[in-house]
N, C-alpha and C positions, 0 to 999 in steps of 0.2 A: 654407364659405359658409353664411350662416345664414337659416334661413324665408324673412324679410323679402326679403333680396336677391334669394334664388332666384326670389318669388314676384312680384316687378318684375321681371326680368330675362325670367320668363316671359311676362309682360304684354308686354314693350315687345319683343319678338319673334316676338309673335304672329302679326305678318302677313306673316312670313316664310313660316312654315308653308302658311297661306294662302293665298298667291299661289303656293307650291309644286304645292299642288294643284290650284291652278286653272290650272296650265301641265299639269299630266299629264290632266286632262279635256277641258283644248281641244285635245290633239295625240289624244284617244281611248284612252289609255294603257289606262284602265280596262275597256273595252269589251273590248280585245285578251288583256288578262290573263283574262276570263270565259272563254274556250278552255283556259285553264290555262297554267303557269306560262311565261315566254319569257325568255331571255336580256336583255340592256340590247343587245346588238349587231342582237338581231332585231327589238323594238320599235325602235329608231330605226329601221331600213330601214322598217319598216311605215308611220314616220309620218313622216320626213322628218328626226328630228332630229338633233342631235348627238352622238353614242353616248357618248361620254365624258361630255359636261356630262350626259348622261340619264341618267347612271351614279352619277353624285354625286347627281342630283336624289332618284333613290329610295332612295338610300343612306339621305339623310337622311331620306324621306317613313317607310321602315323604321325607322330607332334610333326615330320619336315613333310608328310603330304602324298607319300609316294603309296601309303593305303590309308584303306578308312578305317578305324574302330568305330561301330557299329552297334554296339553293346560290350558291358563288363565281358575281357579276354573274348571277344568277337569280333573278326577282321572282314572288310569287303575290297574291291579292289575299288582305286581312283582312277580317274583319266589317267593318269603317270601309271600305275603299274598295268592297267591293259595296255599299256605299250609291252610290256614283259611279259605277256603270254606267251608260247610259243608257237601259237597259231597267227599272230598281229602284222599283220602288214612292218615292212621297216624292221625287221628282225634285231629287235629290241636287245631281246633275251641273246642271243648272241653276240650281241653289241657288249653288254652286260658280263658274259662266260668271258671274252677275252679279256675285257678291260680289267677282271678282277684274276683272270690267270697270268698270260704272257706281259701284258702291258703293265699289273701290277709291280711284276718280279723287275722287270725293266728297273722301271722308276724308280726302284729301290735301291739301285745301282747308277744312280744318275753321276755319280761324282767320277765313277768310272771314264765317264762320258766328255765330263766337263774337263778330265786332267789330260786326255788322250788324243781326244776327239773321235774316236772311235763305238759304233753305237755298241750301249750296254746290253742288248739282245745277247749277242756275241759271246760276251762274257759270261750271262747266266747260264744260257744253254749251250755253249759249245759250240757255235755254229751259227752261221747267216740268216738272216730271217726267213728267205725263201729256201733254203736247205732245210731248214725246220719244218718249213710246209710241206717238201719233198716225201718226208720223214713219218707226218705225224699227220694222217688222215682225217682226225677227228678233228685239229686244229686248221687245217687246210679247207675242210669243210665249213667249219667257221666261219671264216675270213674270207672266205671266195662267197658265201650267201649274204654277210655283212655287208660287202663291198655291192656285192649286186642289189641291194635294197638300196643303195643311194641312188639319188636322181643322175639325168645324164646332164651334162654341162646346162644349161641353160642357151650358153652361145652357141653350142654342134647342134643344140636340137634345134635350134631356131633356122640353122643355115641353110641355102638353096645351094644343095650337090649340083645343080645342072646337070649333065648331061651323063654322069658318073653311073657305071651299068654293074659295075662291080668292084665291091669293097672287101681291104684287106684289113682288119684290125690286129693292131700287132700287139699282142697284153692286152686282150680285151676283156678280161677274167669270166663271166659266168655272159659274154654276148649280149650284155644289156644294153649298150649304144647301139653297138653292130643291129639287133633286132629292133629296136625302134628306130634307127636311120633305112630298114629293110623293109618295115612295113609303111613307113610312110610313101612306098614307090613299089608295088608288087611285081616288077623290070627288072629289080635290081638283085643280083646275088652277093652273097658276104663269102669269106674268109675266115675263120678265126685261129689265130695262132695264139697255142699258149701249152699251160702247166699240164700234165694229166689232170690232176686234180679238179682243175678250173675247166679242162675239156667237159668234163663226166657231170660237170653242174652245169655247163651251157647247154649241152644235151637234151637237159630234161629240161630246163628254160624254154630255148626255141625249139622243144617240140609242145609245150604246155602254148605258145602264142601261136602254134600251127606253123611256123617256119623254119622246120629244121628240114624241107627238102629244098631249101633256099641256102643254105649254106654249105662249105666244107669245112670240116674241122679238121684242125693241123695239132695234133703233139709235138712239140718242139720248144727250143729254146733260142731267141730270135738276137743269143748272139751269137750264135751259131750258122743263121741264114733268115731269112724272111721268104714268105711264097710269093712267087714272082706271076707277071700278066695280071695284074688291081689295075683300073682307070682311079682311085684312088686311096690310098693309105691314109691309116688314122692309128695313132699316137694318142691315146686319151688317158690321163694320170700316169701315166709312167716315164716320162723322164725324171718327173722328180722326185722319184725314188730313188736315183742314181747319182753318182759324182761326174764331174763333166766327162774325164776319162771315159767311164762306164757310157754316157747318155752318148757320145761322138761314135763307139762302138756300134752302139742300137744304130743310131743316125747312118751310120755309113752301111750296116748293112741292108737297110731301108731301100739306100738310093742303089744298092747294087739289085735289089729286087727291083726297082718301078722301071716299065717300060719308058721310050720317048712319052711326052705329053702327060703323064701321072699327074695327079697333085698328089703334097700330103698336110695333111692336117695334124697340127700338134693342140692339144686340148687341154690347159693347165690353168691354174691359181696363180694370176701374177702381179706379183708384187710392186708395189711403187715404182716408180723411176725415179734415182737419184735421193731418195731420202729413208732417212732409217724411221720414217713415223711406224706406229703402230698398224699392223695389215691385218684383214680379218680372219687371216688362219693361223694368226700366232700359236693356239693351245696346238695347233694341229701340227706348227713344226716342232714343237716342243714333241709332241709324238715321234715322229720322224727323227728325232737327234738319238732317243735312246732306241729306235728299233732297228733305223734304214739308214742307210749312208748316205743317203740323198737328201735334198733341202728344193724348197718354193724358188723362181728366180724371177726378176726382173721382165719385162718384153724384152729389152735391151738384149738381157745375157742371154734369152732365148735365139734373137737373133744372129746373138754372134755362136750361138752354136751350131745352128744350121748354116751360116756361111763359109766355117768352117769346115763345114762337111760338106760342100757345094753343092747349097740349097740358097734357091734366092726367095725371101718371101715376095707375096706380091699380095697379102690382103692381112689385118689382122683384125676380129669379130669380137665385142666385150661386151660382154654382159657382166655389170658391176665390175668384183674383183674377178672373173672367168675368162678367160678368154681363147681364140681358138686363130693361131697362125697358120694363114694357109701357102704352103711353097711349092716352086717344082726344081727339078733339078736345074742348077747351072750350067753354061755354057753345052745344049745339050747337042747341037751342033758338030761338037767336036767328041761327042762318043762314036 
């Protein structure tokens, strides 16, 4: 079999694997294995399953790596599946539960996607991707602890706030920028607006870092309004969840919260200027097509959307493909 084949054949199987694993996370497989190694006869009794189908499942989850067999129908975990614990740094396992519930059902639905434009979330469930979160606690919890185990931009964290005493994060989901842009300056107070959901995870976030009497939490939906008096706003992954329409909306009611002198910082993934190559987060827009009506954009288109909303940038920060546009209002003179 030559390259090519092998290297589609591993593509178009991909979600085999996948959903392999996301059946041994939701019966707790990996949590059980952290005690150390167990037969396929005793993990099924532990978890209800089927001992023979369990026996094949890890069979196979072992020949690609993600555990070890250890002895005849004896499993242990690898570097790959201690990421699936559900005690592991990087909430693995949750990464895991969605990719093989909502994101699965998606994909499944891509064609929906591709004839309409419209994402296939929608379709399967009924409803908006964050109206689902709205909705479905157990899913919201999910994705707001998934979200909070990735790193914060590389460019925001690196940046010197100067003089900035107090920060408004607007969508800041579980307060993971907001509390390490807050402790790297013990002067500095936060904000955080956002979901319920996302509130009651930030909560317990910066109060587990010791700084939740450093912040206010705001419930609210920020197209609704933004909390006003920040020396500066920050925008980190969320305009490009949204269509310009949508991002213009967030944008203007931004600048109708920032005092004279604010900045704001928008903190995104951006894409080439001027050319359709390959960018590093294509699997990621690929996500984004079937969930969120939003897409990755250029510096460019970022800039021309903050002008449109009378924002002038005057710095932009990159780390690699990262980057963080810092603006303040236009002509502010004339408010």
């Amino acid at each position: 079999m030559d390259f090519a084949t092998r290297k589609l054949l591993g593509i178009l199987s991909g979600s085999w694997l996948a959903q392999a694993c996301y059946a041994v996370v939701k019966l707790g497989v990996p949590d059980l294995l952290a005690g150390g190694p167990r037969t396929a006869d005793e993990l099924a009794a532990a978890t209800g399953a089927d001992a023979r189908v369990l026996r094949r499942l890890l069979r196979a989850l072992a020949a690609a790596g993600v555990v070890k067999q250890v002895a005849p129908r004896t499993f242990a975990l690898s570097p790959v599946s201690e990421l699936l614990v559900s005690t592991a740094p990087g909430a693995g396992h949750l990464v895991a539960l969605m990719q093989g519930e909502e994101v699965y059902r998606s994909f499944a639905e891509i064609m929906h996607t591709v004839r309409t434009g419209e994402p296939a979330f929608a379709k399967v469930y009924g409803m908006p991707f964050y109206t689902y979160l709205d909705e479905n606690p157990t899913a919201a919890r999910t994705f707001n602890t998934s979200m909070g185990a990735q790193p914060v931009p590389p460019a925001l964290s690196m940046m010197d706030l100067g003089a900035a005493r107090s920060i408004v994060d607007v969508g800041g989901g579980d307060g993971a920028a907001l509390g390490e842009l807050l402790a790297a300056n013990a002067a500095r107070h936060g904000t955080l607006l956002e979901r319920p959901d996302a509130i009651a995870a930030a909560r317990t976030r910066l109060a587990e870092a010791g700084l939740l009497d450093r912040v206010t939490l705001v419930e609210g939906d920020f197209f609704d309004g933004v909390p006003g008096g920040g020396d500066l706003y920050l925008l980190a992954r969320v305009l490009h969840n949204w269509t310009d329409e949508h991002a213009r909306q967030i944008l203007h009611a931004v600048r109708a919260a920032m005092p004279p002198g604010a900045r704001l910082l928008v903190a995104e993934e951006l894409l080439p200027d001027g050319t359709d190559a390959p960018a590093p987060g294509g699997l990621v827009d690929l996500l984004m097509l079937v969930t969120l009506e939003g897409y990755d954009r250029t510096e460019g288109e970022y800039r021309a959307l903050l002008d449109e909303c009378g924002f002038t940038v005057t710095a932009v920060d990159r780390t690699g493909s990262q980057g963080v546009l810092t603006a303040t209002r236009s002509g502010e003179s004339d408010d």
